[in-house]
C-alpha positions as CSV (number, residue, x, y, z in Angstrom):
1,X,172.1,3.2,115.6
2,X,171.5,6.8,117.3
3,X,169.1,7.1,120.1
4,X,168.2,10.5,120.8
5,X,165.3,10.3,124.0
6,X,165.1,11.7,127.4
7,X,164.2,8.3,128.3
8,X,163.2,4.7,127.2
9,X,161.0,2.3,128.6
10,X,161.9,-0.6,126.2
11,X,165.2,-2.1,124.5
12,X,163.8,-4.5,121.6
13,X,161.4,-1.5,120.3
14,X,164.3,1.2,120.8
15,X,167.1,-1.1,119.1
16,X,166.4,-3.2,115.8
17,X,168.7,-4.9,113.4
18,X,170.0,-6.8,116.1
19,X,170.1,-10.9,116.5
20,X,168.9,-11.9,119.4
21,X,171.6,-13.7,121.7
22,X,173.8,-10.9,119.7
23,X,177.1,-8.9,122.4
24,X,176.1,-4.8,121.6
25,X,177.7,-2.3,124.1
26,X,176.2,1.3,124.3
27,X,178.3,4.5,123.4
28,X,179.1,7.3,122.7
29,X,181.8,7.9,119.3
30,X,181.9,12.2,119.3
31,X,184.1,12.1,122.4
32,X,185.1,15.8,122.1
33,X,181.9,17.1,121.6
34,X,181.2,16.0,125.5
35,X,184.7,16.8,127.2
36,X,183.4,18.9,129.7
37,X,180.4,16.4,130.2
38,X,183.1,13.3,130.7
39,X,185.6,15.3,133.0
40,X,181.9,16.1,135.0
41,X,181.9,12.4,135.9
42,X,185.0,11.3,136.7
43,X,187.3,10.7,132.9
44,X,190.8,13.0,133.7
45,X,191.5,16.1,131.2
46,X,193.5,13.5,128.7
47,X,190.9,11.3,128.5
48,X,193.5,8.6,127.5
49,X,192.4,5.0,126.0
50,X,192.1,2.8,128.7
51,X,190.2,4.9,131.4
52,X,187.4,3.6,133.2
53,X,185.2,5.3,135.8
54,X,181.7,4.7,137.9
55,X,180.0,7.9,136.4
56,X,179.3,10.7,139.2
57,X,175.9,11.4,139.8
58,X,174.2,13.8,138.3
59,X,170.3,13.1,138.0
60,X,168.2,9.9,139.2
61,X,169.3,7.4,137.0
62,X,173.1,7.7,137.4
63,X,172.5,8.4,141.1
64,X,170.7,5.0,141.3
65,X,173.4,3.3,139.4
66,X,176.3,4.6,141.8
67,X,174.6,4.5,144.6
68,X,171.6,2.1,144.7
69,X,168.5,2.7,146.2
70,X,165.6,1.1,149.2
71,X,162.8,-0.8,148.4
72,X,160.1,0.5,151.0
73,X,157.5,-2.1,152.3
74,X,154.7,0.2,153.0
75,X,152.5,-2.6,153.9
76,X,154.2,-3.2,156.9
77,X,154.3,-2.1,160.2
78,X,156.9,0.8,161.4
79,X,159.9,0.3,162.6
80,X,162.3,2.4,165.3
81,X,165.6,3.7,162.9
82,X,168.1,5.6,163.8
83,X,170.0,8.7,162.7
84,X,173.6,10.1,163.8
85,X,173.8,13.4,165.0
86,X,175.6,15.9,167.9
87,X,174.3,16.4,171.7
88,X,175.2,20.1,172.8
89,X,174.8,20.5,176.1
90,X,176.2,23.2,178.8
91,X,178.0,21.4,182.2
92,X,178.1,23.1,185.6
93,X,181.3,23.4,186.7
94,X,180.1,25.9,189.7
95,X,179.8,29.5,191.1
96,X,177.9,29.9,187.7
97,X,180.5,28.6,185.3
98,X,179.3,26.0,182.5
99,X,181.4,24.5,180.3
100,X,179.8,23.6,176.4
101,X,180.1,19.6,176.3
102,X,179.2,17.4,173.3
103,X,178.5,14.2,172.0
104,X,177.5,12.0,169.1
105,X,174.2,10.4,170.0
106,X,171.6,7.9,168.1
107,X,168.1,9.8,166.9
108,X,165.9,7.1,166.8
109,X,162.6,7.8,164.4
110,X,160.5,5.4,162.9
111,X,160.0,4.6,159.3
112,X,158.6,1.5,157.0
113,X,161.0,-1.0,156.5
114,X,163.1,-1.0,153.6
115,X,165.5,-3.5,151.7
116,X,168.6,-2.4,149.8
117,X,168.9,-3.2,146.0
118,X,172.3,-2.6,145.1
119,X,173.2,-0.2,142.7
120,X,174.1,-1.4,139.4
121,X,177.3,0.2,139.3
122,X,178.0,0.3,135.4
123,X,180.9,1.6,134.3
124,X,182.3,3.6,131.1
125,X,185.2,2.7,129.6
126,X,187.5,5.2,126.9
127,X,188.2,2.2,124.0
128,X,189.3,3.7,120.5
129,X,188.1,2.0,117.9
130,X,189.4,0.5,114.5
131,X,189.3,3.8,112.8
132,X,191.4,4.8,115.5
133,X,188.4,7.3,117.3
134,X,188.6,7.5,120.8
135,X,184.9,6.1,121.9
136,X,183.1,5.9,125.4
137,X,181.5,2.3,125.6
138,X,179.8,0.4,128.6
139,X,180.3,-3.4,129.0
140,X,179.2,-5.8,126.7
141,X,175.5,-7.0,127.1
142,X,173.9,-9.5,125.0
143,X,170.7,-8.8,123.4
144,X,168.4,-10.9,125.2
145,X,164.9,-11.0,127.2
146,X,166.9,-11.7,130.5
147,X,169.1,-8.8,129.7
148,X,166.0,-6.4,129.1
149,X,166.3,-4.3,132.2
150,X,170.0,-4.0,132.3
151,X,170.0,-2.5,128.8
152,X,167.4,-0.4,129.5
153,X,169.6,1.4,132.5
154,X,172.1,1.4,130.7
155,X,171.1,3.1,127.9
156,X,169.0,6.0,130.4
157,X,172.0,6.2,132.0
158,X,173.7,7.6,129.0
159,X,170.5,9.5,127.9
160,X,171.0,11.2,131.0
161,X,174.7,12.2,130.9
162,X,174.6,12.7,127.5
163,X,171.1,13.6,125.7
164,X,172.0,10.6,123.2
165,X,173.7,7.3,122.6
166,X,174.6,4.9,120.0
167,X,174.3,0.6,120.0
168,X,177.3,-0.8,118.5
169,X,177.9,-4.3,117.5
170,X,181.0,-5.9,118.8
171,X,181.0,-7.9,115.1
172,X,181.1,-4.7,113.2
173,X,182.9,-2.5,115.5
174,X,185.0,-4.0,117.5
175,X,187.2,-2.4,119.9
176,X,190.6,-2.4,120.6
177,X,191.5,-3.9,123.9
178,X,193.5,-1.8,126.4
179,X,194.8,-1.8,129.6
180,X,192.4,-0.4,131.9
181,X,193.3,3.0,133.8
182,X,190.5,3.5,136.5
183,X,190.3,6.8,138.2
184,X,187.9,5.9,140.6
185,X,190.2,6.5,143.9
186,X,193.4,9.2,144.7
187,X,195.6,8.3,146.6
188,X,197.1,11.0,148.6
189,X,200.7,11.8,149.8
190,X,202.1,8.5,151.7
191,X,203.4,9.1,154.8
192,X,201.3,9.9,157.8
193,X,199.4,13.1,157.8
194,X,198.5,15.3,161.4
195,X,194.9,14.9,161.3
196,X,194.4,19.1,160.7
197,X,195.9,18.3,157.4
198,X,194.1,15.0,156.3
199,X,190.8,16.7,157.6
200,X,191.5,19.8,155.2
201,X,192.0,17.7,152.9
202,X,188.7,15.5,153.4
203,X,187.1,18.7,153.6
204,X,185.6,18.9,149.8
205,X,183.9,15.9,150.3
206,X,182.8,16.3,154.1
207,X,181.1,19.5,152.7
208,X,178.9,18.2,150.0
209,X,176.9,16.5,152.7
210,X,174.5,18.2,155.1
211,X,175.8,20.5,157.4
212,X,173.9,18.9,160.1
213,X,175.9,15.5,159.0
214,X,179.2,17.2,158.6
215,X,180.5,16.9,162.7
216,X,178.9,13.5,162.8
217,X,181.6,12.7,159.5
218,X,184.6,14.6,160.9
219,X,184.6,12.6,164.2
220,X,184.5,9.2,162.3
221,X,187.4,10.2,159.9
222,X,189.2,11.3,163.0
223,X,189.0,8.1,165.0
224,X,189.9,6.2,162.3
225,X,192.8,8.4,161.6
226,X,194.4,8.6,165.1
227,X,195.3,4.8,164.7
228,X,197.8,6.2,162.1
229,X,196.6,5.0,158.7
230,X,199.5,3.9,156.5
231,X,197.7,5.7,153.5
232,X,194.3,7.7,152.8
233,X,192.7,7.5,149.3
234,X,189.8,9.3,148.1
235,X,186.9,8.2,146.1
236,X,186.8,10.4,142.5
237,X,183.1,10.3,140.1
238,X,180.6,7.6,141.2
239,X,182.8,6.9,144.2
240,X,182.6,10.5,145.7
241,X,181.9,10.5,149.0
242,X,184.0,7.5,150.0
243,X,187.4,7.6,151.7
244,X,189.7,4.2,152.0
245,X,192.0,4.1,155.3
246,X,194.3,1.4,154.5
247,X,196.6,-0.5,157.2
248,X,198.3,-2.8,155.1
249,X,200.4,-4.4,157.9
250,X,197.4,-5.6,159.9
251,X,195.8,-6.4,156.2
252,X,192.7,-3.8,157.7
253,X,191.4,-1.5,154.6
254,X,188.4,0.7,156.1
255,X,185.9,1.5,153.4
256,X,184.2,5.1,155.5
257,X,180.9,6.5,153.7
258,X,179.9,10.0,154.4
259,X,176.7,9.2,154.4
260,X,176.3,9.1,158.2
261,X,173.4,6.4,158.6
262,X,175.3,4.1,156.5
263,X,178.4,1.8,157.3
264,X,181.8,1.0,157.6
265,X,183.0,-1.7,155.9
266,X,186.2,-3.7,156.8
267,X,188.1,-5.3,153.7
268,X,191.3,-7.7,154.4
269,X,192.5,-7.0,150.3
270,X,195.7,-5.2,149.6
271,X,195.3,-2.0,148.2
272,X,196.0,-3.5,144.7
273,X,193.1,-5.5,144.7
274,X,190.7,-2.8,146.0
275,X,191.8,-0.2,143.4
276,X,190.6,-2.5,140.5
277,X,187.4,-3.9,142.5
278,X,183.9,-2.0,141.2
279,X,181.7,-0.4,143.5
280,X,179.4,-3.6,143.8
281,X,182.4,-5.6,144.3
282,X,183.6,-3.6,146.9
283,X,179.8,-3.7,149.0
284,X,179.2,-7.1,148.3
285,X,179.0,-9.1,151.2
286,X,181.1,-12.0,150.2
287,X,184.1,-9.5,149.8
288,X,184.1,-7.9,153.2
289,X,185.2,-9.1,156.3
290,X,183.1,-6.9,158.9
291,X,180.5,-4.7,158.4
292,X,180.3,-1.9,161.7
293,X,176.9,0.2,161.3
294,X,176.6,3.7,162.0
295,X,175.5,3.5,165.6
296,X,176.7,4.7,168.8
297,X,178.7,1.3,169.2
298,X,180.8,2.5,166.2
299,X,183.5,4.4,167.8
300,X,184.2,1.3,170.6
301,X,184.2,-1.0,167.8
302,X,186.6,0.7,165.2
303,X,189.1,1.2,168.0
304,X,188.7,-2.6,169.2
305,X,189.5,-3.3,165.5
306,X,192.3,-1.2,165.7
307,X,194.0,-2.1,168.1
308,X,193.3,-0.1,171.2
């Protein structure tokens, strides 16, 4: 069963022939025809059997799924937030001389409050079916009323990455099992790195945020890294934009954003564990130990953590 829409609004009126209570996965089977597409979001160059990925965003529905988004409660009053950002300022030093001093500072604004939902965080797995034909599935769902919403995302989300999708039955095509090989986090070079050369190489990501955000970023990956991080990996597709500081002999892994009104979050697993873990897993607030928002307190309370 093809569906070829920009969008649907429904599941049981977009896919028929299917029992109710029924495990269906969507997919995609013409896996060359979208190599470019699937290297776009995360899959490697091989796209080997076995590879899984949170899918990069690239339009509102997969941005959504990676990433989540706020429910805002315009019916209630305002609140004071607040924004990071960097305080320039010139320092007399005498006889005319100033000296340029800065600072990370909180803006505070106001706004309606707001309430998280999670993203979904689906991800797409490289299976190969009987035939042998590599195919690009997401997780089984069964075909229920409850499971309504969750197949509609997932089937926009593919709409969206790919223009179309099929609905496949795990009765009449199953698929092969394999180990899974995500590709959701690099690890760089062990050893430690000088801080100019982990922040060239945190640079590609620092730079896809605003350049008002980008000093505000760099200062938070540099405190982090002066306590001398035993290794650094880097979030790849749906994970782009997150970096992993892991100090595996004080069992402290710091999950950093770059989203700079956001937060740290401070994970006691070993890096085994965490490289396995889906987004959702990785936010949810069973799994971490600390959470340290992106306030002024931040830097105090990172280097309290660590040890100084």
């Amino acid at each position: 069963m093809i569906i070829k829409k920009k969008r649907i609004r429904s599941a049981a009126s977009n896919i028929r022939g299917v029992r109710r209570g029924e495990a269906i996965c969507v997919a995609i089977t013409d896996v060359q025809r979208f190599k470019d597409k699937l290297q776009e979001i995360g899959f490697s160059s091989s796209l080997a059997v076995g590879e899984r990925v949170l899918p990069a965003p690239s339009g509102t529905v997969s941005t959504f799924n990676a990433e989540g988004d706020f429910e805002v409660h315009r019916d209630q009053p305002m609140e004071t937030a607040y924004r990071q950002g960097e305080w320039t300022w010139q320092e007399f030093r005498g006889r005319h001389e100033t000296v340029e001093k800065s600072k990370i500072v909180d803006i505070p604004y106001k706004r309606y409050p707001r309430t998280p939902i999670p993203p979904p965080a689906v991800e797409l797995t490289i299976a190969e079916s009987p035939t042998g034909q590599k195919v690009v599935v997401s997780p089984q769902i069964r075909f229920t009323p409850k499971s309504e919403s969750a197949l509609v995302h997932v089937v926009n989300l593919f709409l969206e990455l790919f223009g179309e999708c099929e609905v496949l039955r795990s009765d009449l095509s199953p698929i092969a099992p394999a180990k899974l090989i995500r590709l959701n986090w690099e690890v760089l070079p062990p050893g430690k790195l000088p801080w100019k050369k982990l922040q060239k190489r945190l640079q590609p990501i620092v730079n896809k945020q605003p350049e008002g955000n980008r000093v505000v970023i760099d200062k938070r990956h540099e405190t982090i890294a002066a306590h001398d991080p035993e290794f650094v990996a880097v979030g790849r597709g749906g994970f782009g934009g997150y970096v992993i500081f892991g100090f595996p002999s004080k069992s402290i892994f710091i999950l950093e954003s770059t989203k700079v009104n956001n937060a740290t979050y401070i994970l006691d697993r070993d890096w085994e564990q965490l490289s396995i873990m889906t987004k959702a897993e990785l936010l949810d607030g069973k799994l971490h130990k600390e959470r340290v928002i992106h306030r002024e307190s931040w830097f105090s309370e990172i280097h309290a953590l660590l040890g100084t």
